[in-house]
Structure formats: C-alpha cells, structure tokens
C-alpha angles and dihedrals in degrees: 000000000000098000082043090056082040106050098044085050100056089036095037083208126106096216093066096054085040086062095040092054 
C-alpha cells in the first residue's frame, strides 16, 4: 500500500500504482 501511495505520487497516474499493487 505504501509503494502504491508512492508511486502514484511520484507518477501522479493510477495505472502505475495499479501495476505496482
């Protein structure tokens, strides 16, 4: 859940967190 929050943070975009997760 953290490197999701991270990720789309960093990313701003939802795909990349959705990949992550």
């Amino acid at each position: 859940m953290k490197t999701y929050n991270f990720i789309t943070s960093i990313g701003g975009r939802p795909r990349i967190g959705n990949k992550k997760s």
